[in-house]
N, CA, C and O of each residue as an XYZ file, in Angstrom:
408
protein
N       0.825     -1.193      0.000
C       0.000      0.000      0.000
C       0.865      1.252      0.000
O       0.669      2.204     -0.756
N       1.689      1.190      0.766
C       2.610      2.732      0.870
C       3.588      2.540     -0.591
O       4.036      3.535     -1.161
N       3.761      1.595     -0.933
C       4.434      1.678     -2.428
C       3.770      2.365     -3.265
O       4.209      3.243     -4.007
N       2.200      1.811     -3.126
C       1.147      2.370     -4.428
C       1.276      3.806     -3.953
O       1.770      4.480     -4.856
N       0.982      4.609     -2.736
C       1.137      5.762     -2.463
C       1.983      6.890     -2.969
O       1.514      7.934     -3.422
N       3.511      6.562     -2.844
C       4.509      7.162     -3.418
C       4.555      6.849     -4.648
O       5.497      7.531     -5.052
N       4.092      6.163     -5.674
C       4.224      5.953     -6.777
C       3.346      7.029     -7.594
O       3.631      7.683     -8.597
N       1.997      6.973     -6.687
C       0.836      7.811     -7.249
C       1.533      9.483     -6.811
O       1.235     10.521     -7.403
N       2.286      9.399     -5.901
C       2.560     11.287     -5.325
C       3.883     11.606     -6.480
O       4.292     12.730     -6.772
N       4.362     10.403     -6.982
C       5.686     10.918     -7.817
C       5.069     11.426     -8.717
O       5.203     12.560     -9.178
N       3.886     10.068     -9.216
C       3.233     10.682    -10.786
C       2.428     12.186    -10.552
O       2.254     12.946    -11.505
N       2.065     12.443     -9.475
C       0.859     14.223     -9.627
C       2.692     15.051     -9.225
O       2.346     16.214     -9.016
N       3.777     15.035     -9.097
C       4.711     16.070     -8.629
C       5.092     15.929    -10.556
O       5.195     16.995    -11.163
N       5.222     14.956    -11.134
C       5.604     14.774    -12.231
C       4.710     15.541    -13.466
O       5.119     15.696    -14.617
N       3.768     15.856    -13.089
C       2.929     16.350    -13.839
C       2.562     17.717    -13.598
O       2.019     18.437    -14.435
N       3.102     18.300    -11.584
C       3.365     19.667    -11.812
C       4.753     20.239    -12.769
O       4.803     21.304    -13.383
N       5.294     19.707    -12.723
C       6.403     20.058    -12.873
C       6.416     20.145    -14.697
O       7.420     20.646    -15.202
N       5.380     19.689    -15.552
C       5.184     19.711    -16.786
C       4.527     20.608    -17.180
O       4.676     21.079    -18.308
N       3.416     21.152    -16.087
C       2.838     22.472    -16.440
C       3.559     23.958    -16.163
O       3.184     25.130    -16.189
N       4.801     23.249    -15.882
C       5.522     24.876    -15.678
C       5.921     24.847    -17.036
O       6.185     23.936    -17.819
N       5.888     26.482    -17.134
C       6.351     27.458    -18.447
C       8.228     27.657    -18.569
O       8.867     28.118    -19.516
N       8.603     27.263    -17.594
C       9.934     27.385    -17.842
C      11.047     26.186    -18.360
O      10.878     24.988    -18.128
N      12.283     26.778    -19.150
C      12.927     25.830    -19.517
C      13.893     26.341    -19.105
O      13.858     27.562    -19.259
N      15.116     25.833    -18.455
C      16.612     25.761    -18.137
C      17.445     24.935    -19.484
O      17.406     23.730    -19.732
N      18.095     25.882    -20.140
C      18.656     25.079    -21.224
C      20.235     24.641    -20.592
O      20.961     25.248    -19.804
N      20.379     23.602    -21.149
C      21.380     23.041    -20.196
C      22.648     22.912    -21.759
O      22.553     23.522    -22.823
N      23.507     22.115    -21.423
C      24.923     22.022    -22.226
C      24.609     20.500    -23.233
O      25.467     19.718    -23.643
N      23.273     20.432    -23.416
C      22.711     19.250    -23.913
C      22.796     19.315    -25.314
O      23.209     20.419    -25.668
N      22.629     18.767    -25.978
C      22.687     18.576    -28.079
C      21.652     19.959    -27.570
O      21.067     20.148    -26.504
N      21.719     20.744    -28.754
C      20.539     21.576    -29.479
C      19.816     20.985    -29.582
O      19.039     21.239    -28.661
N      19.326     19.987    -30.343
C      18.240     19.694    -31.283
C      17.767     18.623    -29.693
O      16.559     18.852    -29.630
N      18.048     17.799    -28.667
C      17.675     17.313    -27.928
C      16.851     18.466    -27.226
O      15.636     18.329    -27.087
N      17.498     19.596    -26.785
C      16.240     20.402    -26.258
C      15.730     21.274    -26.889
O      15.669     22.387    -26.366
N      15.275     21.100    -28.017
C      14.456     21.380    -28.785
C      13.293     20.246    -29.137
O      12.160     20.544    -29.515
N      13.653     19.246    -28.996
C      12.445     18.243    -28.632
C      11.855     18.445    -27.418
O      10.626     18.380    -27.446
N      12.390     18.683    -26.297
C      12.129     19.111    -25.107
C      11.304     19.843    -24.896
O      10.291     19.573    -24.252
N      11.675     21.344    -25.594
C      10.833     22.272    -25.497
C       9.241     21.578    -26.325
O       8.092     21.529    -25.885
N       9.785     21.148    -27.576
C       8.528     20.849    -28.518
C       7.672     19.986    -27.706
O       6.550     19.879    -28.200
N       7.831     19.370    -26.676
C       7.216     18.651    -25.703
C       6.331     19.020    -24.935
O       5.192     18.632    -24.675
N       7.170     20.048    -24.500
C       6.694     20.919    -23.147
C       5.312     22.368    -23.922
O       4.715     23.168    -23.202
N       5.179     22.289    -25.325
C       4.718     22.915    -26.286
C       3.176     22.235    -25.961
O       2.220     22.976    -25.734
N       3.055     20.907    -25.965
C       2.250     19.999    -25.955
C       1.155     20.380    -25.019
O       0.052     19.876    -25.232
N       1.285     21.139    -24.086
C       1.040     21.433    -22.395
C       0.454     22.429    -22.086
O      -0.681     22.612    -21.646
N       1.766     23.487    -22.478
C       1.298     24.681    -22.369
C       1.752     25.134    -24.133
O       2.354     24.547    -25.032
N       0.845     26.976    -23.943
C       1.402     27.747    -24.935
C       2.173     29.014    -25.163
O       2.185     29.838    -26.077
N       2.951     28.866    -23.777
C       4.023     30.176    -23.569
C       5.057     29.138    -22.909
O       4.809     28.375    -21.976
N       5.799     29.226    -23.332
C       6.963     28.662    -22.398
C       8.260     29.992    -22.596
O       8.348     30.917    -23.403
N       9.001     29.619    -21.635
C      10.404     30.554    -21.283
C      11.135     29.802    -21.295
O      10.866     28.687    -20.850
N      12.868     30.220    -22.020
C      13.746     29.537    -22.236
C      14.733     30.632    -21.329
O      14.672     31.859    -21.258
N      15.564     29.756    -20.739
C      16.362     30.577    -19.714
C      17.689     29.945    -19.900
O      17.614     28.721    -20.006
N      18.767     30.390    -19.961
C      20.398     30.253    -20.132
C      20.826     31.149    -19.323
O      20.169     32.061    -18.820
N      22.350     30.819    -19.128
C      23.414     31.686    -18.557
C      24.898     31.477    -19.486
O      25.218     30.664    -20.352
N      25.365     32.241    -19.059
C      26.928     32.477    -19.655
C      27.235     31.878    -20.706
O      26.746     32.545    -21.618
N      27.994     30.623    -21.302
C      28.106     30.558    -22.426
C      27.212     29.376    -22.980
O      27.645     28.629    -23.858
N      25.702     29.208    -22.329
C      24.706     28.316    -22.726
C      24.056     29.250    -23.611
O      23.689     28.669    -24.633
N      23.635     31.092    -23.602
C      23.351     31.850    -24.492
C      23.233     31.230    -25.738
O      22.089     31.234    -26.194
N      24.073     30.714    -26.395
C      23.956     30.667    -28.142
C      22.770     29.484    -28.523
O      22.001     29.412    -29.482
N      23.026     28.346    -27.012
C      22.264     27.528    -27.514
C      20.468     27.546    -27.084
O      19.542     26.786    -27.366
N      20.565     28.772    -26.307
C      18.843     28.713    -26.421
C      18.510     29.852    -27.389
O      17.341     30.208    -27.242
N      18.959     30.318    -28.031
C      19.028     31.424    -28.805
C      18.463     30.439    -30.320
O      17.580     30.718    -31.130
N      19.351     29.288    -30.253
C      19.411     28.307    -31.512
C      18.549     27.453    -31.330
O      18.179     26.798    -32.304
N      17.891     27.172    -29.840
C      16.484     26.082    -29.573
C      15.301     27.019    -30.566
O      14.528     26.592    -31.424
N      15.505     28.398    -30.083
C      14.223     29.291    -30.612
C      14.128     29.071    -31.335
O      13.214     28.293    -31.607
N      15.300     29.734    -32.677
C      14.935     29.484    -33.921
C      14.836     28.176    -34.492
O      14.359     28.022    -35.616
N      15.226     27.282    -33.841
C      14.556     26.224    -34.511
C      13.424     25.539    -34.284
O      12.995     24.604    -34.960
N      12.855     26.106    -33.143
C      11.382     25.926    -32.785
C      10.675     26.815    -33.824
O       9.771     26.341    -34.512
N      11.032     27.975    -33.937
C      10.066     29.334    -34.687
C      10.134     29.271    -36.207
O       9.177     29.431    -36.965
N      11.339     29.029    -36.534
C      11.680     28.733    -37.978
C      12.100     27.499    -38.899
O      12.585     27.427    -40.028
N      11.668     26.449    -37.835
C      11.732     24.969    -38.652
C      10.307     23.916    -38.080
O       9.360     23.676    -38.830
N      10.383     23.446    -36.816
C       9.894     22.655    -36.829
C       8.381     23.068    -36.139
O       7.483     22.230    -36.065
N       8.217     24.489    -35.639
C       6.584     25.174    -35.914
C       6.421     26.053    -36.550
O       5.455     26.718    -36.175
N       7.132     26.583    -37.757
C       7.211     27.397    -38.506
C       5.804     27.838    -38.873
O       5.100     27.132    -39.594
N       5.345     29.126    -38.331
C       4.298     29.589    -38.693
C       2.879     29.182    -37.383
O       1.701     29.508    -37.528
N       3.301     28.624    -36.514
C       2.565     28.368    -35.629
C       3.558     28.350    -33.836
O       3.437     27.800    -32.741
N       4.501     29.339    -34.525
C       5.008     29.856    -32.855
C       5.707     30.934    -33.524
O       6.104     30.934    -34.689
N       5.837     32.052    -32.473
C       7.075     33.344    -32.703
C       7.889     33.252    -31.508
O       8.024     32.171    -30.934
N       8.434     34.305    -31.099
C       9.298     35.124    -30.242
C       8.297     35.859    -29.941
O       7.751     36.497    -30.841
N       7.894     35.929    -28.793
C       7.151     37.526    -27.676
C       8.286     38.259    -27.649
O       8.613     39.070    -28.516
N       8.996     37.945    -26.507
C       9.802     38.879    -26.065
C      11.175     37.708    -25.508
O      11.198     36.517    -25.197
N      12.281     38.886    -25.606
C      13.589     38.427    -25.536
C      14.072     39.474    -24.344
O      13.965     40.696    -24.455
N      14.695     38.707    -23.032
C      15.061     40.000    -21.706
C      16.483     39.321    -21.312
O      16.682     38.171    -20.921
N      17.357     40.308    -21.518
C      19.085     39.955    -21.453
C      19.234     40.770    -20.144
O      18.751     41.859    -19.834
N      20.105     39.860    -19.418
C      20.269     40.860    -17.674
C      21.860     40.223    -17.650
O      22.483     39.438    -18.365
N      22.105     40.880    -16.626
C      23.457     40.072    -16.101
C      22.996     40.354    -14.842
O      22.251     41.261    -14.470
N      23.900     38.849    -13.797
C      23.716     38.534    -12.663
C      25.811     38.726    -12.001
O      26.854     38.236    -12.436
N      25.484     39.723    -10.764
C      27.205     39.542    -10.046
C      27.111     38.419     -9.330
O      26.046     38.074     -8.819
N      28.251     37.715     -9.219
C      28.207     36.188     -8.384
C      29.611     36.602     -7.863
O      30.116     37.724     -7.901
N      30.141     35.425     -7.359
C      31.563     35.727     -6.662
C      32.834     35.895     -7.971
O      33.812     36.635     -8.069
N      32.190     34.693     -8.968
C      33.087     34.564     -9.794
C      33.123     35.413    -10.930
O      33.839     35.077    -11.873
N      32.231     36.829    -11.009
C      32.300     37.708    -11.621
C      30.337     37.716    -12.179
O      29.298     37.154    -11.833
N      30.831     38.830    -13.305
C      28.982     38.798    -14.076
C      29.178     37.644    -14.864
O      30.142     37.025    -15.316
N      27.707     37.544    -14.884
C      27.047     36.287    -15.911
C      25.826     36.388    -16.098
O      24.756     36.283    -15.497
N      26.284     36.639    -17.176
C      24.691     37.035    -18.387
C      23.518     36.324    -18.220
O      23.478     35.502    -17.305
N      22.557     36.485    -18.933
C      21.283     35.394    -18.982
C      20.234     36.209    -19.843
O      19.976     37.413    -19.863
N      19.635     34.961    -20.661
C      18.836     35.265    -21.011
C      17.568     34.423    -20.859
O      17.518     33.207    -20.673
N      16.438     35.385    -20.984
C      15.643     34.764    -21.122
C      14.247     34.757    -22.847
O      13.594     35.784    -23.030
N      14.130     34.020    -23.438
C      13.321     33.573    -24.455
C      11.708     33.292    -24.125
O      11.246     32.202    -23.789
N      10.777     34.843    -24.345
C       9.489     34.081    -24.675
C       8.826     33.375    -25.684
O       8.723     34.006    -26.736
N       8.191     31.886    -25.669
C       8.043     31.728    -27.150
C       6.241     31.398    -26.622
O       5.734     31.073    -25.548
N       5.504     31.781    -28.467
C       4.163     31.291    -27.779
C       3.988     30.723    -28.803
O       4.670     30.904    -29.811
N       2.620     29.593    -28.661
C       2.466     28.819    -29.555
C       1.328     29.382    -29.819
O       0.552     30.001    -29.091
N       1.278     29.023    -31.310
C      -0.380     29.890    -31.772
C      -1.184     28.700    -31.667
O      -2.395     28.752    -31.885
């Protein structure tokens, strides 16, 4: 019984965690999180793509290949917000990517 319990609380934490709008792009293939995102597309229809320091190029390159290949014409760019963050080990950039799905 307490097996079935935790099994059932993993699956509803597993399924909050799918309705969030955010993505952390990590040091992964491009085109792997770009399936990712196209996933997470499935769910919702705004998601945020978020990078730091030299992960920048590659959520920059998830977008456009979400916007200009594989939903071409049924997602854009909202809005694009570039900040830098001070840490110990100096600044580090970030961005963040709105994309919406039509």
């Amino acid at each position: 019984m307490a097996t079935q319990e935790s099994s059932q609380s993993k699956s509803i934490n597993t399924e909050e965690t799918e309705t969030n709008n955010e993505l952390i792009v990590t040091n992964e293939p491009v085109m792997q999180t770009a399936i990712d995102t196209l996933t997470r597309f499935s769910v919702t229809k705004k998601l945020v793509l978020k990078a730091y320091g030299d992960i920048i190029p590659n959520a920059v390159a998830v977008a456009n290949i979400i916007t200009e290949n594989i939903l071409k014409g049924n997602s854009r760019i909202e809005k694009i917000s570039l900040d830098s963050d001070i840490t110990e080990e100096g600044m580090i950039s970030n961005i963040q990517i709105f994309l919406l799905k039509n």
